[in-house]
C-alpha positions in Angstrom: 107.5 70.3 81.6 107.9 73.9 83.3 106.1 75.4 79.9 103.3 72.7 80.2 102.5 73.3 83.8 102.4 77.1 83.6 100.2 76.5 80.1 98.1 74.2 82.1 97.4 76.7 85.2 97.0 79.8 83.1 93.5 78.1 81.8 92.2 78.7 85.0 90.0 82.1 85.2 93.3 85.0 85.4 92.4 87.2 88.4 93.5 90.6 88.1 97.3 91.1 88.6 97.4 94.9 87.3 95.1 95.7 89.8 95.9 96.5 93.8 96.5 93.6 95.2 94.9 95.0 98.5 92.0 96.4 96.8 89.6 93.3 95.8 89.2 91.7 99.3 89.3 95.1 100.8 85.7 95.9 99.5 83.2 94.4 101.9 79.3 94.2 101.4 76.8 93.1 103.8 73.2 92.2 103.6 70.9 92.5 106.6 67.5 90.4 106.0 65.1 92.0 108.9 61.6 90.7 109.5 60.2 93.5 107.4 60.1 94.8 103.7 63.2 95.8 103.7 66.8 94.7 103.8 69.4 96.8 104.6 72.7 96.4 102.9 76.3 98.2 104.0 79.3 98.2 101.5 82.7 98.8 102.3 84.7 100.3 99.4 88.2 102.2 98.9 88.5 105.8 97.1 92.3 106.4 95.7 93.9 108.7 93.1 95.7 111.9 93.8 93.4 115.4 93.8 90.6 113.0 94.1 87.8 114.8 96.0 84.6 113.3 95.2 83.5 109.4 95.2 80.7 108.0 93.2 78.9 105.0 94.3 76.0 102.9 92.3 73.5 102.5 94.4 72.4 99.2 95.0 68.9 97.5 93.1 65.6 98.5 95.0 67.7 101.4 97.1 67.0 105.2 97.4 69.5 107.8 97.4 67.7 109.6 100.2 67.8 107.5 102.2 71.5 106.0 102.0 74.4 107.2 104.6 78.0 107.5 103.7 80.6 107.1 106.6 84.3 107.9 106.6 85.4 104.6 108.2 88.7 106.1 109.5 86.9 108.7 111.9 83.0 106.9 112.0 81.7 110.4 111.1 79.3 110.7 108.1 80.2 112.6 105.2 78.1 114.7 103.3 76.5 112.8 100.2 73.7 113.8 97.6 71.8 112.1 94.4 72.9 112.2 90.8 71.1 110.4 89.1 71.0 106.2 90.2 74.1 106.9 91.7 75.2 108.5 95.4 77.9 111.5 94.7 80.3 111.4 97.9 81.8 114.4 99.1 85.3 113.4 100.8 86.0 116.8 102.3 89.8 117.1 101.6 91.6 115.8 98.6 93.3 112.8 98.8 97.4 113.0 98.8 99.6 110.7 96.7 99.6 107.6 98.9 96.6 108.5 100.4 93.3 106.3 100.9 89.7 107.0 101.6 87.4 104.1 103.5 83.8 105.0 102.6 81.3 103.0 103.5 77.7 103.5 102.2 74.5 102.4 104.2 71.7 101.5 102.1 67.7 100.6 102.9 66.5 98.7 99.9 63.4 96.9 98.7 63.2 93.6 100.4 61.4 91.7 97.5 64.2 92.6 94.7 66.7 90.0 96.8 64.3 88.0 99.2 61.2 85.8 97.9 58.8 83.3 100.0 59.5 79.5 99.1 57.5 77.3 101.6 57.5 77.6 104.5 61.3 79.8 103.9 62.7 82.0 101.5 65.5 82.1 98.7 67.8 84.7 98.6 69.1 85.3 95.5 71.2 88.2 93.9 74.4 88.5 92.0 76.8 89.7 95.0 79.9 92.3 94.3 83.7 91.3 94.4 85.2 91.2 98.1 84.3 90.2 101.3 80.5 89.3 101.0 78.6 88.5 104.4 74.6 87.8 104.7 72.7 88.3 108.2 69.5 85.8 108.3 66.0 87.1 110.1 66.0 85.7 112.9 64.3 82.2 113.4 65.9 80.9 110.3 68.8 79.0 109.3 70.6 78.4 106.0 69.6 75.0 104.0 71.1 75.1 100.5 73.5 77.1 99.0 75.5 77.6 95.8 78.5 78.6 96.9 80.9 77.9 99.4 80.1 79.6 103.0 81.2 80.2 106.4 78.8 80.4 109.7 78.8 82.4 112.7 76.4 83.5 115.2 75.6 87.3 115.9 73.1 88.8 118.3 71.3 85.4 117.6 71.1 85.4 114.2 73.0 83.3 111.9 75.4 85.2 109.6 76.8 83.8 106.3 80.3 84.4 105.0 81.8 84.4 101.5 84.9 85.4 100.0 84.6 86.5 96.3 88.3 87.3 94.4 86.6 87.4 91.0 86.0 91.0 89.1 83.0 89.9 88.2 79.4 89.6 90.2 79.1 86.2 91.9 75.6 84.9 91.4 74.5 83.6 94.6 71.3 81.5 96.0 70.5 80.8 99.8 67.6 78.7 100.3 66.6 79.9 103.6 64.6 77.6 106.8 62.9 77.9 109.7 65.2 77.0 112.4 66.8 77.8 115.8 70.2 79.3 115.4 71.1 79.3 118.5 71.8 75.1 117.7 75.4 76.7 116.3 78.4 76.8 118.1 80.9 79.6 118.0 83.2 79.5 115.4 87.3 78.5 116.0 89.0 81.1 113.9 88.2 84.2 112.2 85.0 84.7 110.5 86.7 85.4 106.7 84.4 87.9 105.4 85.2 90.3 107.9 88.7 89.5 107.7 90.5 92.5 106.1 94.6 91.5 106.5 96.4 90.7 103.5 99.6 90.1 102.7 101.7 90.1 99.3 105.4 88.7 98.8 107.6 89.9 96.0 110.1 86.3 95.7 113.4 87.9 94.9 116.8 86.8 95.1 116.9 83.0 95.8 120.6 82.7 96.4 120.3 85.2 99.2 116.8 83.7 100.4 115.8 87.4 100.3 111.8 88.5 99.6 110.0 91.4 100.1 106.7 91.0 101.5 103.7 94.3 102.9 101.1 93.1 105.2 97.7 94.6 105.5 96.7 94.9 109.2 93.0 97.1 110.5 93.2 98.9 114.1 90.1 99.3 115.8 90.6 98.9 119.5 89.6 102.3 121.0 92.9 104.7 121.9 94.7 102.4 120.4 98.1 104.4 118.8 100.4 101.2 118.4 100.8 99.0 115.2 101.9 95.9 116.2 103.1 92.7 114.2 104.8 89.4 115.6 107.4 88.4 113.1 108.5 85.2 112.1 111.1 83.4 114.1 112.9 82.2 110.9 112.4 86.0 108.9 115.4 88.5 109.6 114.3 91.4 108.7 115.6 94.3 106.9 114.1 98.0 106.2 111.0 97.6 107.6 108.6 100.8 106.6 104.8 101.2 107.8 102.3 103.1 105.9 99.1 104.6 106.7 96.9 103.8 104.1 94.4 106.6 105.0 96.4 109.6 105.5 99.6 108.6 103.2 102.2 109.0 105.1 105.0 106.8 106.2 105.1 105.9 110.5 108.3 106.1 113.0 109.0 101.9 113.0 111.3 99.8 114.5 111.2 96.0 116.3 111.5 95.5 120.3 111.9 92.7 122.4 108.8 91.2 123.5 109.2 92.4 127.5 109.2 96.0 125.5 106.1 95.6 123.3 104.5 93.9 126.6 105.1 98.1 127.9 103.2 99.6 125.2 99.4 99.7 125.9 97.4 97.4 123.4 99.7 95.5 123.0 99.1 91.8 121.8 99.3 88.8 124.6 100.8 86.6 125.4 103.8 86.7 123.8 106.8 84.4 123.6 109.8 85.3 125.7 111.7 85.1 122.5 109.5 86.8 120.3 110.8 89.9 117.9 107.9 92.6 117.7 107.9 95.0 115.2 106.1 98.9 116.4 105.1 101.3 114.6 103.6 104.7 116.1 100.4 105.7 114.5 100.5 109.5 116.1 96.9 109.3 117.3 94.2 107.2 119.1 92.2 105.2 117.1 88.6 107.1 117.5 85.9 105.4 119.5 83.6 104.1 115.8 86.8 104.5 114.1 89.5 102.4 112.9 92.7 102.8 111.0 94.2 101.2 108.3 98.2 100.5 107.9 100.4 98.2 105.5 103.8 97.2 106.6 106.9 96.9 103.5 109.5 94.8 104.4 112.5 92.7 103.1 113.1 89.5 104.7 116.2 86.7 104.5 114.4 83.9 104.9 116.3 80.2 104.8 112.7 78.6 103.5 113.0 80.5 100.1 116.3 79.6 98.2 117.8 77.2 95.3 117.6 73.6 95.0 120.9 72.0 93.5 119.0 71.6 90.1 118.8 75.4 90.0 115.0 75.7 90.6 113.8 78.3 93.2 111.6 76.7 96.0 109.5 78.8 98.9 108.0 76.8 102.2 105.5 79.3 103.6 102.2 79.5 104.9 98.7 80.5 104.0 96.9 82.7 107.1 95.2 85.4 105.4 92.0 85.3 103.4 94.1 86.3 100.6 97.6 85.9 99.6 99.6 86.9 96.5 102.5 85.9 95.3 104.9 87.5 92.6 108.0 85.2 90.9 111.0 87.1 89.9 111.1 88.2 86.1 112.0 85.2 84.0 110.6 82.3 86.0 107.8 79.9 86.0 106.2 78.0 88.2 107.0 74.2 88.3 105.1 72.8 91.0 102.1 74.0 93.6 100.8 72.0 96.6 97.8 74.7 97.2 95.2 76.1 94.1 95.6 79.4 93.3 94.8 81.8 90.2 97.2 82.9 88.0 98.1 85.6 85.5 100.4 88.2 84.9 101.5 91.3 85.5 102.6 94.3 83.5 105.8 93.2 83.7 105.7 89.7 82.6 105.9 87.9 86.3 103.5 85.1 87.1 101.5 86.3 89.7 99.9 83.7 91.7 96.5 84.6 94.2 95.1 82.9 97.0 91.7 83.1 98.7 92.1 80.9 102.4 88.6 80.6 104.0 89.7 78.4 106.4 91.2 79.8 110.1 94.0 77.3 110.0 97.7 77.9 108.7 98.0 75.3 105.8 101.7 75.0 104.4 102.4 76.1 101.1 105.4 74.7 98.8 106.4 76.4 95.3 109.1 75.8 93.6 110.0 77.6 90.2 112.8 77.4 87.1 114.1 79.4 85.1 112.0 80.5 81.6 114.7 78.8 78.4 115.7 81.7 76.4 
């Protein structure tokens, strides 16, 4: 039964497991249809590797080198960039350090016609999108009326803006059939709008007897002077050896949790928060910069009494899905046995199932796994 169920899953396309599990829903692209003959497209990407100095990015169908724009996300300034050949050669200014990563984002003015065409009294847009967070901004007067894929909505400055979240590694063909129409007839979304969602979160299931899992959490600062990292943690999680990184420098931030009458103290802080609530702070060591933003991932270990054994000896975990995506890694030497919520699977270098999941929604569905042992 366990053997047929993990056979069964494992047909489903593998997403990549060797690869960061923070990297594929970290890349962002964005596609601005104007009024004009052009469309202007932004992509959000991350550079990594230690020395690394340079980034290369292929420009985008239709676009021209000299007229892109490359941005370090972190500080909002632009960083100097120059042609080679149908790509734009990024010069990072520093090298990066061993934990170190670089935001870049590139902004691009390409060829309306090579994504946009007239269909009636519309247009179709149509072009294979990247992996990551895709979003498309309509011209204004229009509204979406067909698509091939799923999407979210949301307003912006009047316009109606598309949302779709893309795990795969390969290029997502996608096809809006585009209308006239007022889109000021849509309500405000209740939730976040997904594609420009960038936490993540990743749990390592280890020990079952001792309900103990180790779990890092993606977060994004952007709130101006903000120099606080701040995370509400679970009533039901005690937890243990809590370390903060900052992805884009590397280097490892002064943590520890407060009561929530102390994190109320610190500026930026979130509210309301419960009387009861356990806040864990981390210090940053700067304001973020007005443009700017800053990126951090919190390691920790929790004892949690929602992961542990069953008396038949299988593992089970009762969690929750709130991020757009969510991974989750079984100890060595088990497989899965049942799964209340879809997910892709694969494995990792060493062996572990790894299981992935994309949430679109802005609600908190729960999530039940539960696990045994692999027979010799």
């Amino acid at each position: 039964m366990k053997r047929a169920l993990t056979a069964l899953l494992l047909m489903a396309p593998p997403a990549a497991a060797a690869d960061d599990p923070f990297r594929i829903l970290a890349l962002a692209t964005r596609y601005e249809i104007g009024g004009g003959n052009e469309i202007r497209i932004v992509s959000d990407r991350i550079v990594r590797g230690a020395g690394v100095e340079e980034y290369r990015f292929s420009l985008s169908a239709a676009s021209a080198a000299s007229r892109a724009v490359a941005v370090d996300r972190a500080s909002g300034a632009e960083l100097p960039s120059a042609a080679s050949g149908d790509d734009l050669l990024v010069s990072l200014g520093r090298r990066l350090g061993e934990r170190a990563e670089r935001r870049v984002r590139i902004e691009e003015t390409a060829g309306r016609a090579r994504y946009v065409r007239p269909r009636g009294g519309g247009m179709v847009f149509e072009h294979a999108v990247p992996p990551g967070r895709v979003t498309v901004l309509l011209a204004p007067g229009t509204v979406l009326g067909s698509s091939n894929v799923p999407v979210q909505t949301a307003v912006e400055d009047g316009r109606l803006k598309l949302g779709i979240l893309h795990p795969g590694a390969d290029p997502l063909p996608v096809r809006l059939e585009i209308e006239s129409g007022d889109p000021g007839a849509f309500r405000a979304i209740e939730g976040d709008f997904r594609a420009e969602d960038e936490r993540n979160i990743v749990y390592w299931l280890e020990d079952a007897a001792e309900n103990r899992l180790r779990l890092a959490l993606e977060l994004l600062l952007d709130a101006p002077g903000q120099a606080h990292v701040f995370s509400v943690l679970l009533p039901a999680d005690r937890i243990l050896d809590p370390v903060t990184l900052d992805v884009d420098r590397g280097v490892e931030l002064p943590t520890r949790i407060v009561s929530a009458e102390e994190a109320a103290a610190i500026p930026h802080a979130p509210a309301p928060l419960p009387d009861d609530a356990r806040v864990l702070v981390a210090d940053l060591g700067y304001a973020v910069p007005e443009g700017g933003n800053a990126r951090v991932r919190l390691y920790q270990t929790a004892i949690n009494p929602g992961y542990g054994l069953l008396p038949d000896g299988d593992l089970r975990l009762l969690r929750f899905l709130a991020r757009p995506r969510t991974r989750i890694v079984l100890p060595a030497g088990w497989d899965l046995t049942s799964l209340d919520q879809p997910a892709l699977p694969s494995r990792d270098a060493e062996g572990r199932l790894v299981l992935d999941f994309v949430h679109a929604g802005g609600d908190r569905p729960s999530l039940t796994l539960t696990a045994g042992r692999q027979p010799e």
